[in-house]
C-alpha atoms as a printed R data frame, in Angstrom:
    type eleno elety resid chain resno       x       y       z
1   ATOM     1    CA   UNK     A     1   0.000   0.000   0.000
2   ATOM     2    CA   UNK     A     2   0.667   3.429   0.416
3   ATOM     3    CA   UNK     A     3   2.825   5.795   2.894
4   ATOM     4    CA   UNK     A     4  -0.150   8.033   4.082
5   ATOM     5    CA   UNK     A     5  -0.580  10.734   1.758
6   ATOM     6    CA   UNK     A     6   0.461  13.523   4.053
7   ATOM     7    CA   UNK     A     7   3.793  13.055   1.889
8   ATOM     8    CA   UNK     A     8   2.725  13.428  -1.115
9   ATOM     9    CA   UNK     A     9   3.206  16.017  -3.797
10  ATOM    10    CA   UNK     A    10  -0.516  16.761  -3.973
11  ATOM    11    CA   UNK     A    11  -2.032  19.741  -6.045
12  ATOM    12    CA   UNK     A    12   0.317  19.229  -9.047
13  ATOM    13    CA   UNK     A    13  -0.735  19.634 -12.554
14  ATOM    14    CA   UNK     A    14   2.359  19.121 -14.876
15  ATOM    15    CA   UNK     A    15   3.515  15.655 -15.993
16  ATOM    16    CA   UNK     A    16   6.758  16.155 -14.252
17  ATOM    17    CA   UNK     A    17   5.617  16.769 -10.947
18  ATOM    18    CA   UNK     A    18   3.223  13.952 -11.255
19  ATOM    19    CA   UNK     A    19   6.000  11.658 -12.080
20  ATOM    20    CA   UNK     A    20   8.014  12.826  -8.999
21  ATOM    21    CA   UNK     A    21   4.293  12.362  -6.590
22  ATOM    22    CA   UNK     A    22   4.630   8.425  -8.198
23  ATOM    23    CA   UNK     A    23   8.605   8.341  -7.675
24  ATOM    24    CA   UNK     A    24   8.247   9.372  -4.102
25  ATOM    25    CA   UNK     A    25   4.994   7.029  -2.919
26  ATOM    26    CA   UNK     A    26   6.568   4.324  -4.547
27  ATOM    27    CA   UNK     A    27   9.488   5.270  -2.799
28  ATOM    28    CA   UNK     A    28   7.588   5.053   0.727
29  ATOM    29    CA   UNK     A    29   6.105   1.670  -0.828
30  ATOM    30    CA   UNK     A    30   9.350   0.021   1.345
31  ATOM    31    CA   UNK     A    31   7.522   1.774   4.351
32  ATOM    32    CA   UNK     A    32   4.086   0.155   4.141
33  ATOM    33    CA   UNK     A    33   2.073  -0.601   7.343
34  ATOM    34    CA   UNK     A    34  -0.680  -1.611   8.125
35  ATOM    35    CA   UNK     A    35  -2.119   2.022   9.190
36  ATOM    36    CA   UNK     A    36  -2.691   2.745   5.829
37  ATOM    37    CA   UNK     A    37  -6.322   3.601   4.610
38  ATOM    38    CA   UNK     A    38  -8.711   1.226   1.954
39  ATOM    39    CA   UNK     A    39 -11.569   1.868   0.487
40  ATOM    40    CA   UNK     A    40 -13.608  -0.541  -0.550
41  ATOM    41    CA   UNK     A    41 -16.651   0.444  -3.067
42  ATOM    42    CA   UNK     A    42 -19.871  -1.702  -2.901
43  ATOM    43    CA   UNK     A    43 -20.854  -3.710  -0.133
44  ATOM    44    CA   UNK     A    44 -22.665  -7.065  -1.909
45  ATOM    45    CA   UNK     A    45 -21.293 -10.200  -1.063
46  ATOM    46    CA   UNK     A    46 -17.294  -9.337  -2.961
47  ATOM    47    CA   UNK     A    47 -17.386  -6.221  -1.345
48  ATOM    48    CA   UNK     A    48 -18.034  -7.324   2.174
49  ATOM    49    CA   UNK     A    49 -15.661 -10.478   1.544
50  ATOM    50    CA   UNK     A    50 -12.597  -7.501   0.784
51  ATOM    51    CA   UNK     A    51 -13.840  -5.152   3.001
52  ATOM    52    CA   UNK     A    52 -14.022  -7.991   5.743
53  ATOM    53    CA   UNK     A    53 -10.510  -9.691   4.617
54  ATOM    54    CA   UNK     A    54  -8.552  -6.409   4.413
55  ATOM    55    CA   UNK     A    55  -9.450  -5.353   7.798
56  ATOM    56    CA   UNK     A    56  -9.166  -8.420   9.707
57  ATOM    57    CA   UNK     A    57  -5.693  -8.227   8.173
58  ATOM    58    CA   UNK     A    58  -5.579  -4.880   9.877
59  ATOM    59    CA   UNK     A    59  -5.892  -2.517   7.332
60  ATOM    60    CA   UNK     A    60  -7.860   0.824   8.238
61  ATOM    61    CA   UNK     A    61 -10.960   0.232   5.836
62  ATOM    62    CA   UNK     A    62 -14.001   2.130   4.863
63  ATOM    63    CA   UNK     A    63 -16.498   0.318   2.694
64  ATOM    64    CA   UNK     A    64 -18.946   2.242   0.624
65  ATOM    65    CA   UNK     A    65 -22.551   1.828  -0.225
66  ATOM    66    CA   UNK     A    66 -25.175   4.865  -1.580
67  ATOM    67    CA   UNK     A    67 -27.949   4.070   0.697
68  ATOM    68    CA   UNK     A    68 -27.629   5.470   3.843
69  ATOM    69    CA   UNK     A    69 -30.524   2.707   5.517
70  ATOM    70    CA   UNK     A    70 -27.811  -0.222   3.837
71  ATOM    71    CA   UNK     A    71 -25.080   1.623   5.576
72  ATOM    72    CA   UNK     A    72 -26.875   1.735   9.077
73  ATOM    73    CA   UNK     A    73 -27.408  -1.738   8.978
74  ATOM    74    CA   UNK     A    74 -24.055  -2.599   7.923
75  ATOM    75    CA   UNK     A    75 -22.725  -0.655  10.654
76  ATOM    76    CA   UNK     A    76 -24.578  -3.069  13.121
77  ATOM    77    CA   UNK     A    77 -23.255  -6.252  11.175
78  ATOM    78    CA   UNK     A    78 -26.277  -6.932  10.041
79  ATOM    79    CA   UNK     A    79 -25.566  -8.533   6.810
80  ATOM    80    CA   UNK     A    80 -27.189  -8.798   3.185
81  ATOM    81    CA   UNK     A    81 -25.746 -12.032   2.345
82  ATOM    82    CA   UNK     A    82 -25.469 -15.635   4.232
83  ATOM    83    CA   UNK     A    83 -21.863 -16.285   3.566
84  ATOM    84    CA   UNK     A    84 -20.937 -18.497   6.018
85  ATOM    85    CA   UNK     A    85 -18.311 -16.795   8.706
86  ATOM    86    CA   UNK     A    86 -18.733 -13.162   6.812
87  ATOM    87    CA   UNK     A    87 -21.301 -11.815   9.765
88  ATOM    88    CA   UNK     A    88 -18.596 -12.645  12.647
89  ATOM    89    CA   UNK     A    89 -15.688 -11.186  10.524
90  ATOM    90    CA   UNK     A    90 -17.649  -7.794  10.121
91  ATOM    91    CA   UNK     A    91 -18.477  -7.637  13.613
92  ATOM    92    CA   UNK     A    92 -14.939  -8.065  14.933
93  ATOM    93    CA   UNK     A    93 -13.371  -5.843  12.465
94  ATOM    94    CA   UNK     A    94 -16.288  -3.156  13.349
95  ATOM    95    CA   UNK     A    95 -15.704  -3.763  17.174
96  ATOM    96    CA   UNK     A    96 -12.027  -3.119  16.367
97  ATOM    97    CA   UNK     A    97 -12.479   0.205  14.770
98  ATOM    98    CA   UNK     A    98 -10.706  -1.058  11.986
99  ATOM    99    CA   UNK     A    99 -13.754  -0.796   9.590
100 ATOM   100    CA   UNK     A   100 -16.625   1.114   8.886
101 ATOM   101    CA   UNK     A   101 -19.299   1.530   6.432
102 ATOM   102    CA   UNK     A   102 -20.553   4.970   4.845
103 ATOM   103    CA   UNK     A   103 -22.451   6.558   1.738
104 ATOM   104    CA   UNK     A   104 -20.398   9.448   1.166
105 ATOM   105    CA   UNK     A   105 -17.839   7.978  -1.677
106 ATOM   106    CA   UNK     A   106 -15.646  11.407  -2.209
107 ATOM   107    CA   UNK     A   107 -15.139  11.563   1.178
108 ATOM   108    CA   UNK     A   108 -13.925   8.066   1.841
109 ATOM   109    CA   UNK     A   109 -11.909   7.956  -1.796
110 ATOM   110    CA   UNK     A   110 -10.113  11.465  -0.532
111 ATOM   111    CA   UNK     A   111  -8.591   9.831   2.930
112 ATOM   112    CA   UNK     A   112  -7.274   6.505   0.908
113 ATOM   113    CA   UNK     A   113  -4.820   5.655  -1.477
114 ATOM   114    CA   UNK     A   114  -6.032   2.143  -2.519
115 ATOM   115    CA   UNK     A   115  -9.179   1.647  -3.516
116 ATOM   116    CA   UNK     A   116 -11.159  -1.572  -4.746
117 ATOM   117    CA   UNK     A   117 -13.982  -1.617  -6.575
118 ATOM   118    CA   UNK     A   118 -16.722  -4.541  -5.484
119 ATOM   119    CA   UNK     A   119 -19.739  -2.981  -7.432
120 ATOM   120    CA   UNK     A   120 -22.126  -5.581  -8.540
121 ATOM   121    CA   UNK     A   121 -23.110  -5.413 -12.072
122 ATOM   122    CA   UNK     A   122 -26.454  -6.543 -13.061
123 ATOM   123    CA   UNK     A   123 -26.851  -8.407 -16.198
124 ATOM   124    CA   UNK     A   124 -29.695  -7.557 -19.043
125 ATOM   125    CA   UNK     A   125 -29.762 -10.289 -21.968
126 ATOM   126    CA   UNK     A   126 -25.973 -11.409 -21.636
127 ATOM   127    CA   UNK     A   127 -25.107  -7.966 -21.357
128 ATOM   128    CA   UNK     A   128 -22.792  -7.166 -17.949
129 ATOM   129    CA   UNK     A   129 -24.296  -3.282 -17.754
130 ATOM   130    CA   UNK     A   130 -21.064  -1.161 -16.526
131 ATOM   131    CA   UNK     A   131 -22.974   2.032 -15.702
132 ATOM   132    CA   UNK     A   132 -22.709   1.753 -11.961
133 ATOM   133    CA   UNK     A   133 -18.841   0.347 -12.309
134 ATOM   134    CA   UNK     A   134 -18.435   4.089 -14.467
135 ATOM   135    CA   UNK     A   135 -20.224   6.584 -12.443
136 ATOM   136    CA   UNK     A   136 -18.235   5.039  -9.135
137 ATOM   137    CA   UNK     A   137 -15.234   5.456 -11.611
138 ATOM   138    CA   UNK     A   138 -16.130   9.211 -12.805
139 ATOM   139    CA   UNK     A   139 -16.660   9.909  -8.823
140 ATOM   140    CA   UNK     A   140 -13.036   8.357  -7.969
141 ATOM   141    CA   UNK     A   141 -11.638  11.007 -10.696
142 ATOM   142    CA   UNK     A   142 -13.363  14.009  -9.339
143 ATOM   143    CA   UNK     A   143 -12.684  13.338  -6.096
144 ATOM   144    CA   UNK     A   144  -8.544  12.370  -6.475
145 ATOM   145    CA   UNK     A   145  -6.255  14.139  -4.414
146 ATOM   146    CA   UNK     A   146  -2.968  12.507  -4.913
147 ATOM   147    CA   UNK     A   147  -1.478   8.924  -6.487
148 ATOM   148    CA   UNK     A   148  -4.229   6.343  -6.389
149 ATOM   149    CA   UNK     A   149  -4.478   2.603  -7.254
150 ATOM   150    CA   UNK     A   150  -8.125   1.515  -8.279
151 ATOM   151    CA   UNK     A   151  -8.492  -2.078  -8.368
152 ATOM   152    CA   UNK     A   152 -11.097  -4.315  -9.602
153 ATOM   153    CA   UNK     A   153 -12.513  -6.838  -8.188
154 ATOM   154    CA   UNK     A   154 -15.449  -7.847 -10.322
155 ATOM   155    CA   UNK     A   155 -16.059  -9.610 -13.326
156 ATOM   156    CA   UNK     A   156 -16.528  -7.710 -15.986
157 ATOM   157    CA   UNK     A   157 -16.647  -7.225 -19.916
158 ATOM   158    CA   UNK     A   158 -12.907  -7.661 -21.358
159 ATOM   159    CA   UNK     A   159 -11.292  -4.162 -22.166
160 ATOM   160    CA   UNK     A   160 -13.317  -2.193 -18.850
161 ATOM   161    CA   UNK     A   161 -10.439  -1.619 -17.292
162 ATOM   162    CA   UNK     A   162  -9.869   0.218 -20.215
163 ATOM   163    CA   UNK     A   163 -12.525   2.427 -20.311
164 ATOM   164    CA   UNK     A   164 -12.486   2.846 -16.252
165 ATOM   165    CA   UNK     A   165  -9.111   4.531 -17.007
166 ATOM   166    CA   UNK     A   166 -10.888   7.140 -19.494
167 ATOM   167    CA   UNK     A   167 -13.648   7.693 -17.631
168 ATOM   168    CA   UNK     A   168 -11.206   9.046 -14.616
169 ATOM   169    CA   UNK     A   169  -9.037  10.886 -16.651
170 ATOM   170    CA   UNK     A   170 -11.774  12.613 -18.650
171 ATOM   171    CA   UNK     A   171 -13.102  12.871 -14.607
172 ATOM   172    CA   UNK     A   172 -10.023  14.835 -14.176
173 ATOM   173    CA   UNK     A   173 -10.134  17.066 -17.221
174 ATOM   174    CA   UNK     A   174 -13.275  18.470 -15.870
175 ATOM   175    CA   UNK     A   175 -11.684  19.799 -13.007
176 ATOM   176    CA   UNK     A   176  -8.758  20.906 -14.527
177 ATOM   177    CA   UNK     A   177  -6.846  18.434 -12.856
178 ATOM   178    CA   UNK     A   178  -4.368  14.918 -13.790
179 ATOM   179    CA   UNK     A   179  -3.488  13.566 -10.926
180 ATOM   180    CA   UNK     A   180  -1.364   9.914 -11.763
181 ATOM   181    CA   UNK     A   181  -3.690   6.579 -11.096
182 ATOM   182    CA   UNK     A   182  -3.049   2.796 -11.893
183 ATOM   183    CA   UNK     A   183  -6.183   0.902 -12.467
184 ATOM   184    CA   UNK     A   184  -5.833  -3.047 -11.968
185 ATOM   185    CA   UNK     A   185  -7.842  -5.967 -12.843
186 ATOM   186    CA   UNK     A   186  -7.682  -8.347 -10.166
187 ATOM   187    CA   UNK     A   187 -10.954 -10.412 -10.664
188 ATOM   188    CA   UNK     A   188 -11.875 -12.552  -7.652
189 ATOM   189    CA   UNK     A   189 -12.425 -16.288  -7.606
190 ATOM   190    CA   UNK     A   190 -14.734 -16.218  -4.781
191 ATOM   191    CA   UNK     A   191 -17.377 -19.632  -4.539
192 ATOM   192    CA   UNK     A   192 -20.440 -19.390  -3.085
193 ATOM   193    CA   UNK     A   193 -20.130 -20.959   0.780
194 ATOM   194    CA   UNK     A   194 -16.443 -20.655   0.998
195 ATOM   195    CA   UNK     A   195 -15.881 -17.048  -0.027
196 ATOM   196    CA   UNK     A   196 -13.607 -16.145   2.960
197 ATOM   197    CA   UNK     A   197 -11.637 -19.095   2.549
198 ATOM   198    CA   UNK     A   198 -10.435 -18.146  -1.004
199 ATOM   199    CA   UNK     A   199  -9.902 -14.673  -0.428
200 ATOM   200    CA   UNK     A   200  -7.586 -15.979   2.192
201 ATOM   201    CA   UNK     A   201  -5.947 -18.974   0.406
202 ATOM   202    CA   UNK     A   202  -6.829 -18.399  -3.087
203 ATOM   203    CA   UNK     A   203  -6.610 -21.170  -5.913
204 ATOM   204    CA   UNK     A   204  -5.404 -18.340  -8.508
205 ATOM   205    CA   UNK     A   205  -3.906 -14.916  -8.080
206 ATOM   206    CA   UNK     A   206  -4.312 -12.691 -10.959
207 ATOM   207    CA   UNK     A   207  -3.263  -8.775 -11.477
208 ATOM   208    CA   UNK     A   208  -3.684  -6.917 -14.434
209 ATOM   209    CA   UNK     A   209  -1.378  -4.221 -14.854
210 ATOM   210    CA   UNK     A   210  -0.075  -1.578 -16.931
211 ATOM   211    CA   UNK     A   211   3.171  -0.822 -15.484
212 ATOM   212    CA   UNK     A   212   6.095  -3.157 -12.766
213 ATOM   213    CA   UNK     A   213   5.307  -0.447 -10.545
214 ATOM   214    CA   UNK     A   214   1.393  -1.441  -9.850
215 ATOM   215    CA   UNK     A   215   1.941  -5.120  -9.531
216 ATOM   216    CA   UNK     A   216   4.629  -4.336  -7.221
217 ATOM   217    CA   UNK     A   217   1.998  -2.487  -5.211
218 ATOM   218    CA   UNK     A   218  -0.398  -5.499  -5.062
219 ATOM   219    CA   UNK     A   219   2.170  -7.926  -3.920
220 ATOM   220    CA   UNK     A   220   2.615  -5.432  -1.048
221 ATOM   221    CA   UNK     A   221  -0.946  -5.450  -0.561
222 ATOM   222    CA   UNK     A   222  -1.409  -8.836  -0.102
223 ATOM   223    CA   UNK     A   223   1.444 -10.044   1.365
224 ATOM   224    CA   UNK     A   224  -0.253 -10.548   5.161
225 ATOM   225    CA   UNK     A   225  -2.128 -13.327   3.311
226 ATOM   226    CA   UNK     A   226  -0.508 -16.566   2.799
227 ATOM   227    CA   UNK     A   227  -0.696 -15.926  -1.173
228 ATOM   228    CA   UNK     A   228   3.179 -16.875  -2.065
229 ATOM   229    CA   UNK     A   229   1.557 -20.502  -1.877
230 ATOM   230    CA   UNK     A   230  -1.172 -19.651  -4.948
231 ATOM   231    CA   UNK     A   231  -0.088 -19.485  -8.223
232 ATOM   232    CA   UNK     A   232   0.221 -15.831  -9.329
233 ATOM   233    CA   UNK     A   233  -0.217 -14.504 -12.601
234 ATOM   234    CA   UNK     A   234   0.859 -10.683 -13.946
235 ATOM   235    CA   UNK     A   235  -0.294 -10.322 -17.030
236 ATOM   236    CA   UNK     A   236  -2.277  -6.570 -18.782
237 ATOM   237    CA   UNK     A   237  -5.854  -5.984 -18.023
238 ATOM   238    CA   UNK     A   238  -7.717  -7.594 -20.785
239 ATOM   239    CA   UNK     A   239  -6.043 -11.290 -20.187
240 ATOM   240    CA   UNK     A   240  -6.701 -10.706 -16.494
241 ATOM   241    CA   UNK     A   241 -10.634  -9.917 -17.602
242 ATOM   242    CA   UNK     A   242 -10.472 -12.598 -20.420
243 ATOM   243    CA   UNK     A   243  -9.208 -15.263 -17.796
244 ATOM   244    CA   UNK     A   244 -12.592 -14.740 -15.498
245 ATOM   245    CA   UNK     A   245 -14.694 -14.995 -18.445
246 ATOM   246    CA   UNK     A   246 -13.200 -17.767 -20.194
247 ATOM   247    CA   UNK     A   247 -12.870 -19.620 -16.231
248 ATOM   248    CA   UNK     A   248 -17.030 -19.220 -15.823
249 ATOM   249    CA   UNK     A   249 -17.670 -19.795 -19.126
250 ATOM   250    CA   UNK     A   250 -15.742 -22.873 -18.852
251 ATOM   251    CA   UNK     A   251 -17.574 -24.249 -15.838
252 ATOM   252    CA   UNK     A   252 -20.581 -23.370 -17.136
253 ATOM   253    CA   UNK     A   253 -19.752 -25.919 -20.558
254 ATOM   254    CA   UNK     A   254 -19.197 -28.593 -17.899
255 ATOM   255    CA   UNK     A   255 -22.342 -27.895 -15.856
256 ATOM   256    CA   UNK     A   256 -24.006 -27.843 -18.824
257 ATOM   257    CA   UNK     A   257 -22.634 -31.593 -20.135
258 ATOM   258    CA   UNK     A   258 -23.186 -33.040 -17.223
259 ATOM   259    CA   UNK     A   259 -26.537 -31.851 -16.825
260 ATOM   260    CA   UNK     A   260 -27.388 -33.498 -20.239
261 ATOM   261    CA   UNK     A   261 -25.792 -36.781 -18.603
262 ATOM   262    CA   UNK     A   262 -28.322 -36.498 -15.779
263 ATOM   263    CA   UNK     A   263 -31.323 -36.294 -17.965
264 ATOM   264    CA   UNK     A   264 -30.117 -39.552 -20.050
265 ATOM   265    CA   UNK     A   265 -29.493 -41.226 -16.900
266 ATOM   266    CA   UNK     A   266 -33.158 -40.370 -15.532
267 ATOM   267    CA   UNK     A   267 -34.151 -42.484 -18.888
268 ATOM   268    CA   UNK     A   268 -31.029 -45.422 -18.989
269 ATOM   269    CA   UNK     A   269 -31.412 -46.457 -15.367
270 ATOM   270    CA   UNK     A   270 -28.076 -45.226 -14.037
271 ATOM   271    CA   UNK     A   271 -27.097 -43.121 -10.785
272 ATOM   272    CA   UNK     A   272 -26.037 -40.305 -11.962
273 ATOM   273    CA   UNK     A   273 -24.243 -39.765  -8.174
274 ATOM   274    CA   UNK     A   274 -22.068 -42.525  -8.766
275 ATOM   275    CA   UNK     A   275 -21.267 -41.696 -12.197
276 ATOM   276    CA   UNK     A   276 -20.015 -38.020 -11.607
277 ATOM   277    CA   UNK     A   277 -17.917 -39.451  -8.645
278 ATOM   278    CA   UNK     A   278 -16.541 -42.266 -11.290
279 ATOM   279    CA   UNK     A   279 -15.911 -39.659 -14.037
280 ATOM   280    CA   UNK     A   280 -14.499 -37.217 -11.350
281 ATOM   281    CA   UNK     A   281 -11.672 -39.939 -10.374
282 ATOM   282    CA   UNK     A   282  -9.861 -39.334 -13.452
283 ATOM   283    CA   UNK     A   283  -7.261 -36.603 -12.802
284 ATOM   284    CA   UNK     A   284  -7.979 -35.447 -16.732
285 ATOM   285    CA   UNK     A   285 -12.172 -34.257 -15.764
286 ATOM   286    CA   UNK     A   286 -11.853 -33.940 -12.230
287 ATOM   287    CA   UNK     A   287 -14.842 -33.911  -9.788
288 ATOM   288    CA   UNK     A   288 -15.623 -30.425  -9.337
289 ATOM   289    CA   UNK     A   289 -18.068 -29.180 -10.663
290 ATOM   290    CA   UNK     A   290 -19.539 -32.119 -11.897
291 ATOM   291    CA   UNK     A   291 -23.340 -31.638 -10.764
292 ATOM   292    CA   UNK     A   292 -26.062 -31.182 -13.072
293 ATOM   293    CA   UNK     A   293 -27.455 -27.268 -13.430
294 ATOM   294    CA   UNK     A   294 -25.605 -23.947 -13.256
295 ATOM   295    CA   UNK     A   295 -23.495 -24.611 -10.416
296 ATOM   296    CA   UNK     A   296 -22.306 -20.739  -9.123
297 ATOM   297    CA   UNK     A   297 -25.588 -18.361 -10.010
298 ATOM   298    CA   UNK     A   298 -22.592 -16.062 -12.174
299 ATOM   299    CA   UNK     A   299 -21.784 -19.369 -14.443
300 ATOM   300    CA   UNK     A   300 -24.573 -18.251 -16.763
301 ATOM   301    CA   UNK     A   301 -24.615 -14.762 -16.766
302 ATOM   302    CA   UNK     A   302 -20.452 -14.685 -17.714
303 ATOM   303    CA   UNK     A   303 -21.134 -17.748 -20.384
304 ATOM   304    CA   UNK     A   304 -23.769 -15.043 -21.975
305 ATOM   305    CA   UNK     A   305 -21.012 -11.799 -21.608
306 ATOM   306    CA   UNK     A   306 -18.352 -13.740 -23.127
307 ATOM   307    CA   UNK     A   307 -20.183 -15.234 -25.532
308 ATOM   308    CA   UNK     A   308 -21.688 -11.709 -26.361
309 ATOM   309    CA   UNK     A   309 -18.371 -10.211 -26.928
310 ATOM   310    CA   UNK     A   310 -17.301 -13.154 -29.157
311 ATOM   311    CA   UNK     A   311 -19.761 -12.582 -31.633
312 ATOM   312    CA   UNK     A   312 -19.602  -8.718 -31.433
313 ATOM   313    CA   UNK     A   313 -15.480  -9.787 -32.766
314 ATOM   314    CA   UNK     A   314 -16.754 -11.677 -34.972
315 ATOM   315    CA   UNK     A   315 -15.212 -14.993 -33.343
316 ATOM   316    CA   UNK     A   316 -18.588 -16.711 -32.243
317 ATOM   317    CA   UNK     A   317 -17.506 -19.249 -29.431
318 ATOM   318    CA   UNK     A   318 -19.899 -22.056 -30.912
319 ATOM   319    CA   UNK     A   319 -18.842 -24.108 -27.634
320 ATOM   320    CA   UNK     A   320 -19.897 -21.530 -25.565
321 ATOM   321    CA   UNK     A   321 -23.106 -20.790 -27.458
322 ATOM   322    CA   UNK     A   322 -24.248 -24.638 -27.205
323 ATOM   323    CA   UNK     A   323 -23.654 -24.706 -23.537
324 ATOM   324    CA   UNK     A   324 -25.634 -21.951 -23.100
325 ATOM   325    CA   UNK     A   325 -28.553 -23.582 -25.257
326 ATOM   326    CA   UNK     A   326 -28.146 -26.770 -23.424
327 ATOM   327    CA   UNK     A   327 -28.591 -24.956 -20.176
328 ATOM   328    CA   UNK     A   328 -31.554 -22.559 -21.306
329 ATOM   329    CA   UNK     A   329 -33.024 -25.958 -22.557
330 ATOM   330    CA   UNK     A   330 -32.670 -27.917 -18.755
331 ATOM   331    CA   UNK     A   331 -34.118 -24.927 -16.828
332 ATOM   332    CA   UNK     A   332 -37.111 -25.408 -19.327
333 ATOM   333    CA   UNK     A   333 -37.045 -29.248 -18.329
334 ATOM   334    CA   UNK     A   334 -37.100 -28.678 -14.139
C-alpha cells in the first residue's frame, strides 16, 4: 500500500511533478504498514468479503454503499448475504475500529490511497451493464487528491479496465486536474459458501497491470495473506478480464454436459451420483463441478457476456453458445 498521503506532492498539474508524486509514494512503498487507509466500493457479497478480509488483516478500511438505511445496517453487522463466517468477521473488524461503512464515496476515496472496486453489475440479456462500475469510476476522478491505485474486483466485460481509465481521466479534465492513477484488474475467484476461505488462500492470483510499478503495489498489498503458496499470474488488463470470463464460461460448458448426462441417466437407469464421482476420479475431468445445473448463479450470466463479446469480434464461441442452449433448454425441463 501506500505511505499516508500527508507526503505526497498533492495539487500538481504538470507531468513532471506527477512523475516525482509516483517516484516518491513508490518510494515510501518500502515503508508500508498496516495504518494505511482502503476503500472498498460496494458492499454485496465481494465487497463485504474484501472489506471484511482487508481489515481483519488490519488494514484501516471504509467500505462504501449509496444508501444510507444499507449503511446503518451494515454498521450493526447486520448482513445482506449468508456467507458463512462473513457476519462474525464484520463484527470483529467493526468492534475493532478497523472498519466502517458509509455513503459518502468522495469523502472516503479522498482519505485513501487504494481503492477496490466490489460494485455488482447486473446483467440484461448477456449484457454485464457497466454504468454503476463508471459513475463510481467518474466519482473516484473528481474526487482524487494525490497517487491512487483503483483495483477491480469484479467480473466484468474484457477491455473495462480500459474504459475505467478514461472515464477518470476525462473525470479529471473536468476539473482541470491529472493527478497519476493505476487501475488493476484483479478479478476474484470467490465460490459461493467458501468465499472467505479463497480470499484468504486463493486457488489463482491474478493482477492486471499496466506498469512493474502497480503489480509491485499489489504484492505489497497482499502479502499478510498466505498468497506466495497460490499461483500468481501478472499479465495486462484484458487477459486478467479474459481469464474470469473464459474460467465461468468454462464451468458453465461442464455444468451444462453433465446436466445433459443427468437427464439420459433419468431415462437409462443409471445413478447419476455414482457416475459423476466415477468420471471425477480421473485426474484429466476432475470432480468439481460435476453436478447437473448452473453450479455458481454467475456461471450463466459470464457464459452469456463472453459469448456476447465473441460474436460482437466476430469470433462466435460455438462451444460456448451450445452450452448456453443446453442450459436454457434444462431450466425449461425442471
Amino acid at each position: 500500500m501506500l505511505y499516508p498521503v500527508k507526503i505526497l506532492v498533492l495539487g500538481v498539474r504538470r507531468n513532471n511533478q506527477h512523475t516525482l508524486a509516483v517516484v516518491i509514494a513508490i518510494r515510501k512503498l518500502r515503508r508500508i504498514t498496516v495504518r494505511n487507509k482502503i476503500a472498498v466500493i460496494g458492499s454485496g457479497t465481494v465487497g463485504l468479503v474484501v472489506a471484511g478480509c482487508l481489515a481483519a488483516a488490519g488494514y484501516k478500511t471504509t467500505c462504501i454503499d449509496p444508501s444510507p438505511d444499507k449503511v446503518a445496517r451494515l454498521n450493526r453487522a447486520q448482513m445482506p448475504t449468508n456467507e458463512p463466517g462473513l457476519a462474525d468477521l464484520i463484527a470483529n473488524a467493526l468492534s475493532k475500529g478497523l472498519l466502517r461503512f458509509e455513503a459518502n464515496l468522495p469523502a472516503a476515496v479522498s482519505q485513501c490511497d487504494v481503492i477496490f472496486l466490489g460494485v455488482d453489475l447486473p446483467d440484461r440479456d448477456g449484457n454485464l451493464m457497466v454504468d454503476d462500475l463508471c459513475a463510481a469510476a467518474s466519482s473516484i476522478g473528481r474526487a482524487m487528491n494525490n497517487y491512487k491505485i483503483i483495483i477491480n474486483k469484479g467480473t466484468v466485460p474484457v477491455g473495462t479496465a480500459r474504459a475505467l481509465e478514461q472515464v477518470i481521466r476525462e473525470s479529471q479534465q473536468a476539473r482541470n486536474t491529472a493527478y497519476p492513477f493505476d487501475v488493476i484488474a484483479n478479478p476474484d475467484f470467490l465460490r459461493e459458501g467458501s468465499a472467505l476461505q479463497d480470499f484468504r488462500r486463493p486457488r489463482q492470483v491474478i493482477f492486471g497491470v499496466t506498469n512493474a510499478r502497480a503489480a509491485k503495489i499489489m504484492r505489497l498489498l497482499y502479502r499478510y495473506y498466505e498468497w506466495p503458496q497460490a499461483p500468481l499470474i501478472v499479465t495486462n488488463p484484458e487477459t486478467a478480464e479474459m481469464i474470469k470470463l473464459a474460467s465461468n464460461a468454462f464451468m458453465d460448458i461442464k455444468n451444462a454436459f453433465i446436466s445433459e448426462i443427468s437427464s439420459l441417466c433419468e431415462i437409462m437407469g443409471a445413478d447419476i451420483a455414482q457416475l459423476t464421482r466415477g468420471i471425477g476420479m480421473d485426474d484429466c475431468v476432475g470432480p468439481h463441478s460435476l453436478k447437473p445445473g448452473h453450479g455458481e448463479s454467475c456461471f450463466p450470466r459470464d457464459a452469456r457476456t463472453l459469448a456476447r463479446q465473441a460474436r460482437e469480434a466476430g469470433r462466435p464461441l460455438k462451444l460456448v453458445e451450445a452450452a448456453i442452449a443446453v442450459q436454457g433448454k434444462q431450466s425449461n425441463l425442471a
